[in-house]
N, C-alpha and C positions, 0 to 999 in steps of 0.2 A: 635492457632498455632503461632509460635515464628517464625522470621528468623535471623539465625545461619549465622558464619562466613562458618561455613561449605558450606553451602546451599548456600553463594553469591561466594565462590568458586567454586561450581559445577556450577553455571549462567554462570559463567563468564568463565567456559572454553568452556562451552556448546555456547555461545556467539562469543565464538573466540577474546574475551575483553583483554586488560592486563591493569585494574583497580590498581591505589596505594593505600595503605593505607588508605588514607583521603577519596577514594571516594568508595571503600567499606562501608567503615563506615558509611556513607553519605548515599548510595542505601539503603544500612540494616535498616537505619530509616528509610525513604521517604516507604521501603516495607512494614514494620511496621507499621505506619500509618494509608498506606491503607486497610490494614488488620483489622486493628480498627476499620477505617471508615465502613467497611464492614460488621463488627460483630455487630457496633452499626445499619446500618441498617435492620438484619436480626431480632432485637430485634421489628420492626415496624409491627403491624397489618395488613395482607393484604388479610387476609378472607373476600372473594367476590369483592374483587378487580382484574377484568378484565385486563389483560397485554395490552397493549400500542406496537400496531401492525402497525399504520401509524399516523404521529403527525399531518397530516389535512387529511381532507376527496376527496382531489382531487383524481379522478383516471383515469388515460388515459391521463393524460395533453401535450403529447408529438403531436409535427406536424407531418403532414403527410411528409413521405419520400419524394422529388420531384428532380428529377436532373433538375440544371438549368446551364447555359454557358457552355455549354459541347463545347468542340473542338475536330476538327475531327483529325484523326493520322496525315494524311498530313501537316496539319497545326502548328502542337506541334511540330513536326521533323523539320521542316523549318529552324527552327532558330537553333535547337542544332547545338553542336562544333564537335558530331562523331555519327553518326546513319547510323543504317543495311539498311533503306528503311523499316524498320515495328519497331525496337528497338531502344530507347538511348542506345552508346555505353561509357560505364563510363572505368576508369581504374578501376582495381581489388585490393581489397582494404581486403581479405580474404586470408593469407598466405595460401598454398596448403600446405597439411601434407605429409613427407617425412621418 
């Protein structure tokens, strides 16, 4: 498979791009390329070769969830500039649709 001027037109409108001259030109290799690169890897043997599902063997490595410095409402509110007594109160910052 080629890539056509055609085909980097239909990208680029599918993209919403408005690419010049030069960098059409430029994508259409660089796509080309990789396409090469790619057909030259399908030419590799890979009969009984097992696909590559995690690159090390850790699993679970993550910490345990723990809440720590929690502050209680009264405390957070204290200092704000505008609060309900249970809420910050921010200005609104979401035009209302009319």
């Amino acid at each position: 498979m080629k890539i056509d001027e055609s085909l980097i037109l239909k990208l680029e409108q599918l993209a919403r791009l408005q690419l010049s001259t030069a960098e059409r030109t430029a994508i259409q290799g660089d796509l080309n390329r990789i396409l090469e690169m790619v057909e030259k890897l399908e030419e590799l043997n890979t009969e009984g070769v097992e696909p590559l599902t995690y690159i090390n063997e850790d699993v679970n490595v993550l910490r345990e969830d723990v809440v720590r410095g929690q502050t209680d409402r009264a405390d957070a509110l204290r200092n704000a500039p505008d609060q309900d007594g249970e809420y910050f109160r921010v200005p609104k910052v979401i035009p209302s649709k009319k």
